[in-house]
C-alpha positions as CSV (number, residue, x, y, z in Angstrom):
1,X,4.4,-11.1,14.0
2,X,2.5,-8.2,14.2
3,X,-1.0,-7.4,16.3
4,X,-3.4,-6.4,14.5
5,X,-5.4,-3.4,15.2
6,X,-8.7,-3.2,13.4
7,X,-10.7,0.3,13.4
8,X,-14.6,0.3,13.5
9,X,-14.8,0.7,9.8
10,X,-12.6,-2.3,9.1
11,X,-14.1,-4.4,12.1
12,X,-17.5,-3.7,10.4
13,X,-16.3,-4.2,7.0
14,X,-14.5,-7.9,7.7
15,X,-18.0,-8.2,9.8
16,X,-20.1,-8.5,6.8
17,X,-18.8,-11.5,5.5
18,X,-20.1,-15.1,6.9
19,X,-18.2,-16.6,9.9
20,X,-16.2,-19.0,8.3
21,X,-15.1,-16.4,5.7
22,X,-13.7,-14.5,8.8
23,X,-12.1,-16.8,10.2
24,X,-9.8,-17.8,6.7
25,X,-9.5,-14.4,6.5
26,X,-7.7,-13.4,9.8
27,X,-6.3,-16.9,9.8
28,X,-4.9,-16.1,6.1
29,X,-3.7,-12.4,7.4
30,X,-0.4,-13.2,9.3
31,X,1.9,-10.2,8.7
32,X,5.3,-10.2,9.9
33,X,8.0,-7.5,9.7
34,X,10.0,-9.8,7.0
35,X,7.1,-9.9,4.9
36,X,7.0,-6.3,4.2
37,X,10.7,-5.8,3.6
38,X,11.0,-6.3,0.0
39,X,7.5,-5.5,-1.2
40,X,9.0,-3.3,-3.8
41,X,10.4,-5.9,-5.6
42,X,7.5,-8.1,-5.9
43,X,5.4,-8.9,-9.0
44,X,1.9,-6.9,-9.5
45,X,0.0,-10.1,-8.5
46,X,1.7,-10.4,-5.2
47,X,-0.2,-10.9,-1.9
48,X,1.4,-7.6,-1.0
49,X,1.6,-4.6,-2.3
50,X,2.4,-0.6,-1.2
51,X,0.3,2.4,-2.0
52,X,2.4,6.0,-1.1
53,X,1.0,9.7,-0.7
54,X,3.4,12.7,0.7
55,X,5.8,10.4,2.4
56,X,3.3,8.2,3.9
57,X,3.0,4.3,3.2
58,X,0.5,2.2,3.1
59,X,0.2,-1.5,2.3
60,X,-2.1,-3.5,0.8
61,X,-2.9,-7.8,1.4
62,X,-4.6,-9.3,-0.9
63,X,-6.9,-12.0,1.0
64,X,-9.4,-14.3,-2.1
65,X,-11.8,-11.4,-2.9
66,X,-10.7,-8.8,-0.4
67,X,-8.4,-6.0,0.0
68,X,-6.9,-5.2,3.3
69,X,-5.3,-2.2,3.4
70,X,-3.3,-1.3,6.5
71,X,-0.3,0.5,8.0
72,X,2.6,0.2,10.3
73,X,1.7,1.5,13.8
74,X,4.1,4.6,15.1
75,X,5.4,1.7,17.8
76,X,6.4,-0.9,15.1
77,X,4.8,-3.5,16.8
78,X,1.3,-3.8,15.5
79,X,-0.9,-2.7,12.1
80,X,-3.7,-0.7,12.0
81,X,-6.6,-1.7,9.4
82,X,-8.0,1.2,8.3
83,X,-10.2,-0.8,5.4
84,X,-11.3,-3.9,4.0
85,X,-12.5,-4.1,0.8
86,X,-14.2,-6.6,-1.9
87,X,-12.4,-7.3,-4.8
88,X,-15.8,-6.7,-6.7
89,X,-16.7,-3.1,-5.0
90,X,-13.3,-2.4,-5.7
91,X,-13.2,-3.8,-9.1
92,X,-16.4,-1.7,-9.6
93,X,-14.7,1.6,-8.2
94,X,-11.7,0.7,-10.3
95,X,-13.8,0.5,-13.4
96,X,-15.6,3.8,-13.0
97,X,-12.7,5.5,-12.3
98,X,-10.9,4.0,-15.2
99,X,-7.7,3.0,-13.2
100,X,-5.6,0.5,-14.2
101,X,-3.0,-0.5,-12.2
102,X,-4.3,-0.8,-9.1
103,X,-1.3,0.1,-6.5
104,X,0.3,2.7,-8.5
105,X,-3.0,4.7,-9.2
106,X,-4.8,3.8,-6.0
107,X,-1.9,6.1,-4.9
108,X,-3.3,8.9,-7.1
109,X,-7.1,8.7,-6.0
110,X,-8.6,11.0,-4.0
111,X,-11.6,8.7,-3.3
112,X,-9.2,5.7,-2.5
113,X,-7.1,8.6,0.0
114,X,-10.9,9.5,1.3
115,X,-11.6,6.1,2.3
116,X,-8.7,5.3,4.0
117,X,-8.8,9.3,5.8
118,X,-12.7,8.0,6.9
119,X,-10.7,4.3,8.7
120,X,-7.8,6.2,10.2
121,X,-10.2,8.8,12.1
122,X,-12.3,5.7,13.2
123,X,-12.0,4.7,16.8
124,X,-9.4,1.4,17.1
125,X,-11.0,-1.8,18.2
């Protein structure tokens, strides 16, 4: 099992939902090494999914109606959340960008690669 580092845009992010919400959330977000090993493999509607831009990998968990998208910390032994997002903001963004597959042409957006740039210069909770 991985710790999980949240930034201040992701603590403030996973924040805004009600209490209880949070708590199936983080309950619901147990990532271990194992789980990210084949992720390549998996269907489009799997919990998991990988979003790549000049060699660097990010992943993406699917939690209900939020997006949580996260990396692999240089040590290997904890994640960094750089965002969470709703599925309906997203959906929205997704829509006015005319996107369609989410992973594959996340990995193409420069808004998507601008909000993730904004959680990785954030200071780690």
């Amino acid at each position: 099992m991985f710790q999980v580092i949240f930034n201040e845009i992701s603590a403030a992010e996973i924040s805004q939902l009600p209490t209880l919400a949070q708590l199936e959330v983080l309950n619901e977000f147990q990532v271990s090494p194992d789980d990210l090993e084949d992720i390549d493999e998996l269907s489009d509607d799997s919990t998991f999914g990988t979003i790549e831009r000049e060699g660097k990998t990010l992943y993406r968990y699917r939690a209900n109606d939020l997006r949580i998208y996260f990396e692999i910390a240089d040590t290997n032994d904890a994640i960094i959340v750089h965002r969470v997002l709703n599925r309906n903001t997203f959906a929205d963004f997704l829509f006015r960008t005319n996107i369609s597959k989410e992973d594959d042409d996340l990995s193409k957006s420069k808004h998507f690669w601008k909000l993730i740039e904004e959680g990785e210069k954030a200071r780690r909770l």
